[in-house]
C-alpha positions as CSV (number, residue, x, y, z in Angstrom):
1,X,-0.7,-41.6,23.6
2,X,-0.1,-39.0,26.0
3,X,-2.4,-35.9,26.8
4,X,0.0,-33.5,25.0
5,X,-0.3,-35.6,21.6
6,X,-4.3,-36.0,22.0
7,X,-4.0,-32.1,22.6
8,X,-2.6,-31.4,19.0
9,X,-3.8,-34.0,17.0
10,X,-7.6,-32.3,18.5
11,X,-6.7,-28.9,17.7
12,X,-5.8,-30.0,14.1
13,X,-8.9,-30.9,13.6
14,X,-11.0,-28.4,14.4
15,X,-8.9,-25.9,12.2
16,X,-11.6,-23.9,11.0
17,X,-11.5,-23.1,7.0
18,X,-10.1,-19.6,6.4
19,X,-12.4,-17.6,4.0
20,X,-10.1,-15.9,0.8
21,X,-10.3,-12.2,1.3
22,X,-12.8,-10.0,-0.1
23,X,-11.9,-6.7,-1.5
24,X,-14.3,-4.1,-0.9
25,X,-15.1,-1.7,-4.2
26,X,-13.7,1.7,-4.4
27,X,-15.5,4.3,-6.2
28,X,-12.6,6.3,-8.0
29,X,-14.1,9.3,-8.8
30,X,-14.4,9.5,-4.8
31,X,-10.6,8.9,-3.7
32,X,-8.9,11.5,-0.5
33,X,-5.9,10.9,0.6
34,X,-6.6,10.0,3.9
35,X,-8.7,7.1,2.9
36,X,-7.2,5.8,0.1
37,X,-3.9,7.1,-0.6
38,X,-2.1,7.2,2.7
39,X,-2.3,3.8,3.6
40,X,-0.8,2.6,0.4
41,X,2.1,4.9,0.9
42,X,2.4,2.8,4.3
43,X,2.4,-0.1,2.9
44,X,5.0,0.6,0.1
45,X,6.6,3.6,0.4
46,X,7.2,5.0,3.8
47,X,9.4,2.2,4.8
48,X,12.2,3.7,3.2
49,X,10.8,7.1,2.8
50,X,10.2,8.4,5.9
51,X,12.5,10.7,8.8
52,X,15.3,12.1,9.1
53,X,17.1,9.5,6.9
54,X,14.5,9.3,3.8
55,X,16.0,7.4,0.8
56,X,17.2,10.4,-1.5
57,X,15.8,12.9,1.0
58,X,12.4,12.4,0.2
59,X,10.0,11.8,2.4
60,X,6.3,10.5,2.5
61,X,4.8,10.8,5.4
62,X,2.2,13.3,4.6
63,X,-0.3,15.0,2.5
64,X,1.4,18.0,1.2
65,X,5.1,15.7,0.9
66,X,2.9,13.1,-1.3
67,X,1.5,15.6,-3.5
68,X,4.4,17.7,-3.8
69,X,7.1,14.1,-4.7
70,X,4.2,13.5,-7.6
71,X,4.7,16.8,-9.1
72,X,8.3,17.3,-8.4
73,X,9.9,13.9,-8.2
74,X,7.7,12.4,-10.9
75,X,6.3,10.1,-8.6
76,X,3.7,8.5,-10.3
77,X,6.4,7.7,-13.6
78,X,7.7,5.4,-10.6
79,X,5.1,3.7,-9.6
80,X,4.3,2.6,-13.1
81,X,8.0,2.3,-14.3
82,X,8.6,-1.0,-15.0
83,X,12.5,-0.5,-15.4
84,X,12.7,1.3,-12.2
85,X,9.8,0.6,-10.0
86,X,8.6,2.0,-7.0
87,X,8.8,0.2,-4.8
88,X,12.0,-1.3,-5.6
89,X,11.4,-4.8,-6.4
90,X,7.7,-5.0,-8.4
91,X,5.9,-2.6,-9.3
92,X,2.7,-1.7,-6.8
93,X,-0.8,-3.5,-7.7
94,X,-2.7,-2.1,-10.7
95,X,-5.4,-1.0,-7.9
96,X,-3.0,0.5,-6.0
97,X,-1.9,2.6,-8.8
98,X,-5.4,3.5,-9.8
99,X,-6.3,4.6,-7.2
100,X,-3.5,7.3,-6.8
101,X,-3.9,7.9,-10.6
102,X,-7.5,8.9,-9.6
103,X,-6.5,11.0,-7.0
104,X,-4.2,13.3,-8.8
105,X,-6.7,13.3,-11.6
106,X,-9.8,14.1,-9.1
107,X,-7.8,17.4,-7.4
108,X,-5.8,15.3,-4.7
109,X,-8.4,15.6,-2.0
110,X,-7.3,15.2,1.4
């Protein structure tokens, strides 16, 4: 066998187990935008709505634009539509959507 194939048949073994992620608890009654809410807006929405060319002109990109799309552009019906979700596609995690639900609730804290 040549030193190559000794090479990768080592490193296959010594592939170390990967441990399943653990999520860390969130108190809810304690949610700010720049904590919580912003980084699942990156992660779902700002693909699409963000710049100059922002799906349906609406853009996500910062506090006062994600508080003013939830009450004006009924944001939060769709996140939890499930005819229409956003985003497109499947409908954000339940934790996700708690946590947003929270933060409207709470006063949207920045």
């Amino acid at each position: 066998m040549g030193s190559a194939m000794m090479i990768l048949l080592s490193q296959c073994t010594t592939t170390k187990k990967t441990e399943p992620k653990k999520e860390t608890p969130i108190d809810l009654s304690n949610v700010s935008y720049e904590t919580h809410v912003k980084p699942i807006m990156a992660d779902n929405c700002i693909g699409c709505h963000s710049g100059q060319d922002a799906a349906h002109d609406l853009r996500l990109e910062t506090y006062l634009e994600v508080k003013t799309a939830i009450g004006q552009h009924h944001l939060l019906d769709r996140i939890h539509s499930e005819d229409a979700p956003m985003p497109p596609g499947n409908l954000m995690p339940v934790l996700e959507q708690d946590i947003i639900d929270h933060w409207v609730k709470n006063g949207y804290k920045e």
